[in-house]
VEXDO-908255 format. One record per residue: residue in three letters; x, z, y of N, C-alpha, C, O in turn. Coordinates in steps of 0.02 Angstrom, whole numbers, padded with zeros to 5 digits, always signed. Layout:
N
ALAXZYXZYXZYXZY
...
***
This chain:
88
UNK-03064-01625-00670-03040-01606-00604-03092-01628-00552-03111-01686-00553
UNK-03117-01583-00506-03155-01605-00475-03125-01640-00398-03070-01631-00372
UNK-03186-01686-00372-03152-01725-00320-03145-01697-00267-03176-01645-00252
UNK-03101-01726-00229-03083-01681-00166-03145-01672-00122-03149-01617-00095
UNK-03201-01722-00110-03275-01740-00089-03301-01660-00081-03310-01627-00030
UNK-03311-01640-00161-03336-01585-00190-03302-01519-00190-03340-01471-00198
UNK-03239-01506-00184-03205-01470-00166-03233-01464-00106-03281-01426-00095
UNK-03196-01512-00048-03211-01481+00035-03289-01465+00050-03304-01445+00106
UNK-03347-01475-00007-03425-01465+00010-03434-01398-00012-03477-01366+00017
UNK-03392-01363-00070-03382-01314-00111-03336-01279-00103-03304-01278-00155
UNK-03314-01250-00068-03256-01204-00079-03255-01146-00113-03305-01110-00111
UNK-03202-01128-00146-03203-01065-00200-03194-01018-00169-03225-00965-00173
UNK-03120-01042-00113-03109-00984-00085-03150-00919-00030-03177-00936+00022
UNK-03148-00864-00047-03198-00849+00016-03164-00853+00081-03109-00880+00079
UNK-03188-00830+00148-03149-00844+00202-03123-00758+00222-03147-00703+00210
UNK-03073-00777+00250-03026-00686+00272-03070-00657+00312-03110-00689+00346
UNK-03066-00603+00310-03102-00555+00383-03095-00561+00413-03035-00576+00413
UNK-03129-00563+00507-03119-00554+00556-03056-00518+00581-03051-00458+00568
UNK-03018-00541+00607-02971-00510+00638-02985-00461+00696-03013-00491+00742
UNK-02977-00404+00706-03007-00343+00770-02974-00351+00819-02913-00346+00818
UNK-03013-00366+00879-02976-00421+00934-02979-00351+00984-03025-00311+00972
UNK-02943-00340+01025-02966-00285+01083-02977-00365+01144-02938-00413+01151
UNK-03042-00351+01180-03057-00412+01216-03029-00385+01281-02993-00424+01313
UNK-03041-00318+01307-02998-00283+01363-02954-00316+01373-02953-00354+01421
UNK-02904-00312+01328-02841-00332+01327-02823-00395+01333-02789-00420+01379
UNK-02848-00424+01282-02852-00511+01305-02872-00512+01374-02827-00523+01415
UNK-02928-00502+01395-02955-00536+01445-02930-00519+01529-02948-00546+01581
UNK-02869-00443+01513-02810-00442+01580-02760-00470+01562-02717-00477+01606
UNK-02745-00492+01502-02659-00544+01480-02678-00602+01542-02640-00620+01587
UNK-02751-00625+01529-02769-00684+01532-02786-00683+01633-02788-00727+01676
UNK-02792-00639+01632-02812-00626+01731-02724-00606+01763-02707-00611+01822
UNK-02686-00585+01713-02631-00602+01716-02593-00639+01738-02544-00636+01775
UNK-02620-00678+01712-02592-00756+01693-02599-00796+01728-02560-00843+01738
UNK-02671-00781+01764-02721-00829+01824-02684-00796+01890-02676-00835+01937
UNK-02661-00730+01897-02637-00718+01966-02541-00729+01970-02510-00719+02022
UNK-02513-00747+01912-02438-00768+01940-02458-00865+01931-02421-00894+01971
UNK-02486-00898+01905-02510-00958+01906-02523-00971+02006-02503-01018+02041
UNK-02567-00905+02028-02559-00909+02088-02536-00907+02134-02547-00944+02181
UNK-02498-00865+02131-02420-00874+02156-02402-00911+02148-02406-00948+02197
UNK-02367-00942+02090-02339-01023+02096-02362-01075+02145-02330-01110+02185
UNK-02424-01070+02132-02474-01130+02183-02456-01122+02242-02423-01168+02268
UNK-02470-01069+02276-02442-01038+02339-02388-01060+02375-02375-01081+02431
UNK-02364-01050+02328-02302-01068+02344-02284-01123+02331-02242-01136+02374
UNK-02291-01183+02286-02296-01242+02286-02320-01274+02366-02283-01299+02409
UNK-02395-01263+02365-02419-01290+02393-02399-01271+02503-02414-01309+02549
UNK-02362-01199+02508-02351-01187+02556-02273-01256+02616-02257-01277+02671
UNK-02245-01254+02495-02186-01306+02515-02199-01369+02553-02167-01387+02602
UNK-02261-01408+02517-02317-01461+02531-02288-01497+02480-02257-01550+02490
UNK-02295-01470+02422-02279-01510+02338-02338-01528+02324-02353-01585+02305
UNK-02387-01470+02335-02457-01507+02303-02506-01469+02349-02483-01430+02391
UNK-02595-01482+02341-02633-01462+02377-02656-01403+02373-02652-01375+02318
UNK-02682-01372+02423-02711-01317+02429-02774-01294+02386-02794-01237+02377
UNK-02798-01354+02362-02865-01348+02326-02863-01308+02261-02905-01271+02236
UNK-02780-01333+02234-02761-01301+02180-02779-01221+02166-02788-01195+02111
UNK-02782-01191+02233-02774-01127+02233-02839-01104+02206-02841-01065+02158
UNK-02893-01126+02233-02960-01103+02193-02965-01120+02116-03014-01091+02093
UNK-02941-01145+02083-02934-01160+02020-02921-01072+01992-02954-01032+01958
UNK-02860-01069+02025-02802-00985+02019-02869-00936+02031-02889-00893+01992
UNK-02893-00952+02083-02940-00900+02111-02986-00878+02051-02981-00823+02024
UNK-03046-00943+02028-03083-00932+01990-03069-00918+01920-03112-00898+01881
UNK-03010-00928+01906-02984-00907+01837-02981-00803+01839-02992-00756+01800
UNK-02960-00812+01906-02946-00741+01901-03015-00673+01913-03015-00613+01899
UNK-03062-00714+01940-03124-00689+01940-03176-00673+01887-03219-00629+01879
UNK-03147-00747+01841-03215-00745+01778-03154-00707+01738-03172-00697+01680
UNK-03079-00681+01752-03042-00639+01693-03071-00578+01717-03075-00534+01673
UNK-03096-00560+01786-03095-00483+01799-03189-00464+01788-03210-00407+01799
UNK-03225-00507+01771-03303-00525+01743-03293-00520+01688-03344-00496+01663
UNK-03247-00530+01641-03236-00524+01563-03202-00449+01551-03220-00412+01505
UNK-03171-00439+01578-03147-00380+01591-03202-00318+01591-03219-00272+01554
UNK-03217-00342+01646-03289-00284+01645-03353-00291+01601-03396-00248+01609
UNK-03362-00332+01561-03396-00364+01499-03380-00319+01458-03424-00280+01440
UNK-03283-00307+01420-03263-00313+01380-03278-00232+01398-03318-00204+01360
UNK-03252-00196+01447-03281-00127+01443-03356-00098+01420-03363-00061+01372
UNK-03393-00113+01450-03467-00122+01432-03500-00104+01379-03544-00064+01361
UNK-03449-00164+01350-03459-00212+01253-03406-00182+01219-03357-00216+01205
UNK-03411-00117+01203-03350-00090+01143-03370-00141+01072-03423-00164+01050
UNK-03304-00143+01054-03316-00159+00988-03361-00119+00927-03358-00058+00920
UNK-03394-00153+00895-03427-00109+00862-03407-00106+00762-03427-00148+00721
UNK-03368-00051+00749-03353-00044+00691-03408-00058+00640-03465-00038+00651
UNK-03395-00088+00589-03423-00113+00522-03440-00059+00482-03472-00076+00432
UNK-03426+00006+00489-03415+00056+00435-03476+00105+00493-03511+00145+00464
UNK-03484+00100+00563-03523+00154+00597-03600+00120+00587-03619+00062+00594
UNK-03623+00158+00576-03699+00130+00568-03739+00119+00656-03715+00153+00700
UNK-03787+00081+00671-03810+00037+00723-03855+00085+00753-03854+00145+00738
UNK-03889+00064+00789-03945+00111+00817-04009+00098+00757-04057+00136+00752
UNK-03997+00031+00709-04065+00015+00683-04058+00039+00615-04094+00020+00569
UNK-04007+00084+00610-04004+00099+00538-04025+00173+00518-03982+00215+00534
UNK-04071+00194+00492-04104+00267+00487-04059+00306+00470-04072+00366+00463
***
């Protein structure tokens, strides 16, 4: 039986495939997410629960989601099965 040492240096198993992510999609869940987060703040902070500073946090979350966004358009995924520009 071999040791666990050599096992975790060796693994038999191979690893699963990539899972096919649409990043579009992720990356408006996620700008989503950053503009009702902002609202909350807003409104938190209009109560005087917490500071205003908070709000740029909201802000920049929602900027680098709408920068990923336009990335993720850009950057289609590229299928495994379509051949590249470098392939004759």
């Amino acid at each position: 039986m071999p040791s666990s040492r050599s096992s975790m240096l060796n693994p038999r198993r191979t690893p699963p495939p990539p899972v096919p992510v649409n990043f579009g999609r992720v990356m408006r869940v996620g700008t989503l997410g950053w503009a009702v987060a902002l609202v909350v703040v807003v409104v938190l902070a209009a109560v005087g629960s917490i500071d205003w500073y908070a709000s740029w946090v909201c802000g920049v979350g929602i900027v680098l989601g709408l920068l990923g966004t336009r990335w993720a358009r850009r950057h289609p995924p590229v299928d495994a099965e379509t051949p590249g520009p470098s392939a004759p």
